[in-house]
N, C-alpha and C positions, 0 to 999 in steps of 0.2 A: 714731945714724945718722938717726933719725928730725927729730930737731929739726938737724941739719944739710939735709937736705933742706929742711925748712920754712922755713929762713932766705932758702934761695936760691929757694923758692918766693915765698914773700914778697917780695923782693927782684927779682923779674921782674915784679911789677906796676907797672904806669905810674904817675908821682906825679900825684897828683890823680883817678887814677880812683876811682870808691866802692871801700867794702872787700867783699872778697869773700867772698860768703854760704858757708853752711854746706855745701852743696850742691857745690856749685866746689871746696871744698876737698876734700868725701870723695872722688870722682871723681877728682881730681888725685893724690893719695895712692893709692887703691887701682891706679889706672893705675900709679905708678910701682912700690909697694912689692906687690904682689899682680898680675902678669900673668896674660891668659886662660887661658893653660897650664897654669900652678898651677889655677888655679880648676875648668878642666877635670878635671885628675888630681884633686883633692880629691873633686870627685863624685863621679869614676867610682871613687876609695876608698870611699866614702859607700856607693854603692850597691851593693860589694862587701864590705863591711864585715858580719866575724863577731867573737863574743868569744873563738872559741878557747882558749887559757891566758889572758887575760886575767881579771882577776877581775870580780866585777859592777860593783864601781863606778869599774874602769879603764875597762872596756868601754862604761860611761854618758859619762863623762868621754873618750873618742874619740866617742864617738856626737854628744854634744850640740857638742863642737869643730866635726866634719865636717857636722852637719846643716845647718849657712848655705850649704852649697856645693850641698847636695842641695833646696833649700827648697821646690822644684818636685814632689819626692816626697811631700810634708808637708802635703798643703795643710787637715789638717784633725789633730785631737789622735787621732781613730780611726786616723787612717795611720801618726800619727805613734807611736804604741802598736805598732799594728802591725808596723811597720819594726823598732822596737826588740826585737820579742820573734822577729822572724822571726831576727835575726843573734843571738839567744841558746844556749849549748854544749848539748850534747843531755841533757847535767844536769838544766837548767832548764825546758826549752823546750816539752816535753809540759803540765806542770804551769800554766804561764806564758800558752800560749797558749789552754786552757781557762777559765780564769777570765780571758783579754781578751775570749772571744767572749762568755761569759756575764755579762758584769756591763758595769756605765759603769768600767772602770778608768781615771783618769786616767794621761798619764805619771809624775809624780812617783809613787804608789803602786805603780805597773809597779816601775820599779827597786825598791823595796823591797822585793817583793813578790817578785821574781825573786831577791835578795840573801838575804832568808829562806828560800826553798826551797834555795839553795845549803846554805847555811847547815845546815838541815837535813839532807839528802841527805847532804852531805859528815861531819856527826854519826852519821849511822845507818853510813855506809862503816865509822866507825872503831870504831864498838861492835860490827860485823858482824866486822871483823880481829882482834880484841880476845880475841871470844869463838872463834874457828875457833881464834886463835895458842896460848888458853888451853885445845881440848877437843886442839888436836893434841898439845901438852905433857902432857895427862893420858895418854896412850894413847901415847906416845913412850920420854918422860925420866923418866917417871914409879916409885915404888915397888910396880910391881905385882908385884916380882920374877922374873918372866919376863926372857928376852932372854938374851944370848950369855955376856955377864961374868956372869950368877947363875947360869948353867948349870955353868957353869967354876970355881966359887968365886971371882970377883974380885968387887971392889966395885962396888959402882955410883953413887958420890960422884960423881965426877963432872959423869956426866950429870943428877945430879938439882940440883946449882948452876948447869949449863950453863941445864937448866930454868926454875929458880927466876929469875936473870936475866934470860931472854927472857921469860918473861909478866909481869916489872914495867915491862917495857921498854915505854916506849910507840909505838905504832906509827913509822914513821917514811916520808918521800917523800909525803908528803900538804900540799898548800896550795892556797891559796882560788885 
């Protein structure tokens, strides 16, 4: 579509005028294929813009698309830190936003830096379920022989396979 346009762009120039600078063209393109409207909504995405479910380096990857719209918010690499860690999930953003005030973090470090705590946090989540799913299975399904069926004389097979399955099972409903 692009190069259909620029054919009939091209071809609207007068013959023998100079050729037209770099300048003329971005402006003629962005006027046609990017109107104020869009460029309006992109900021005002821009300046509402969180990572929610997104992951950290979806949420980079929105962030650095949308920031040409917003550039006006940006005008320095601290704001621009800044911005990034303000729209960060509340996972991150404690952690994230202490070490931007206390150090020179650049952007590029920022995301990593916010993608390792993720990272982390979401690690300690699954060894925290891990060990709860494996202390309620001792105290549950377990052979301590207590409970309803050793009272009764039945077995307790069962529930101690039901067991043995759920604590090799790895967690599950977790992603970045």
């Amino acid at each position: 579509m692009a190069y259909y346009w620029f054919e009939l762009w091209e071809e609207s120039y007068e013959e023998g005028s100079p050729p037209a600078r770099w300048g003329e063209f971005a402006d003629a393109f962005i006027d046609h294929f990017s109107p104020t409207e869009t460029e309006v909504a992109r900021a005002a995405e821009f300046e509402y813009l969180r990572q929610g479910i997104l992951s950290v380096p979806d949420y980079h990857m929105r962030f650095t698309y949308l920031s040409k719209y917003g550039i006006y918010m940006l005008p320095t690499m601290e704001a621009r830190v800044r911005r990034l860690v303000q729209g960060l999930s509340p996972l991150v953003i404690n952690d994230a936003a202490t070490t931007a005030l206390n150090s020179n973090m650049n952007y590029g470090k920022m995301v990593a830096f916010a993608q390792a705590i993720k990272t982390r946090k979401l690690r300690n989540k699954i060894e925290r379920e891990g060990s709860n799913k494996a202390r309620s299975v001792g105290n549950f399904g377990g052979s301590s022989g207590g409970g309803r069926l050793a009272f009764r004389g039945g077995s307790s097979g069962p529930s101690q396979s039901f067991a043995q399955s759920s604590a090799s099972a790895p967690p599950s409903g977790l992603s970045q």
